[in-house]
N, C-alpha and C positions, 0 to 999 in steps of 0.2 A: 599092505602091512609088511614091516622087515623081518625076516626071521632071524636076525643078529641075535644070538646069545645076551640077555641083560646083565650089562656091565661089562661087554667084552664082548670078543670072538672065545673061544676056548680055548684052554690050555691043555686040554686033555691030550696025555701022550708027549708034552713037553716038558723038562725038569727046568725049570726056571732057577732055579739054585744054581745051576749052571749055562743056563743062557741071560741073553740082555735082549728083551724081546719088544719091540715097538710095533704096534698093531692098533687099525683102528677101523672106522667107516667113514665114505667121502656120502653125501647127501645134498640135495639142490630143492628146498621147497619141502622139506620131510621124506622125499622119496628116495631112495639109494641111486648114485648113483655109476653104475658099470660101465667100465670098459676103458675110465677113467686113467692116469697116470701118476702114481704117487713115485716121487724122486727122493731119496736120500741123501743130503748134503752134511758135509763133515765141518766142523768148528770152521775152518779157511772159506768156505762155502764151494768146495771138493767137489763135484760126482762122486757118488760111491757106487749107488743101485737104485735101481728105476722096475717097478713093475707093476701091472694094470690090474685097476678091480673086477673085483668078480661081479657075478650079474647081482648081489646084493652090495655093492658096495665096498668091499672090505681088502682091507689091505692087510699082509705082515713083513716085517722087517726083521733079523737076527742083526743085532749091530753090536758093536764094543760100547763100554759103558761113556757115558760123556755127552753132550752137550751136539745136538744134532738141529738141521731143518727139513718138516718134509715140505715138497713144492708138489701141490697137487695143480696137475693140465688136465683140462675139462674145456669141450668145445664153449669158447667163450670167456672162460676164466682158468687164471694162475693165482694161487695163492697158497703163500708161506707160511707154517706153525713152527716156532721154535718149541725142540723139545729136549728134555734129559733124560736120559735112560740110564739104569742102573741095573746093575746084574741082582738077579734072585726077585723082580717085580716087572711085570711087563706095563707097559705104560698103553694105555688105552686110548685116543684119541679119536675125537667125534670132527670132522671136517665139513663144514656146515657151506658152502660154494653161494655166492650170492646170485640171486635170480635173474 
């Protein structure tokens, strides 16, 4: 079972009014999965930031507001979600890795 917060990870302790928060979970089969690599790529398809899930899955990003891709790496699979992120709402993304 995942302990992911429903609907999210938390925002407790973060003023989203003033951040652009991109956050989500990577999962393979329904089960989380960690240790994984989500990439932040910018509108040009940029490196920005790269950093690994935790043992349930879950990723967070602070980025500028705009038009972003994360590329999740997972022994076996790469794959791309285009997203928009906007300041004052953090964008929730569920990354479902195929089996």
């Amino acid at each position: 079972m995942c302990s992911a917060t429903v609907g999210g990870l938390s925002l407790e302790g973060i003023d989203v009014t003033k951040e652009t928060v991109i956050q989500g979970t990577v999962s393979r089969d329904g089960q989380p999965v960690g240790g994984a690599y989500v990439r932040l790529l910018d509108g040009s398809g940029e490196f920005t930031a790269e950093v690994p899930t935790s043992a349930t899955g879950q990723f967070r990003f602070f980025a500028a507001p705009g038009s972003w891709t994360l590329r999740t790496l997972a022994p076996g699979s790469t794959l791309d979600r285009q997203v928009v992120a906007s300041q004052g709402q953090a964008v929730d993304v569920a990354v479902e890795l195929p089996a």
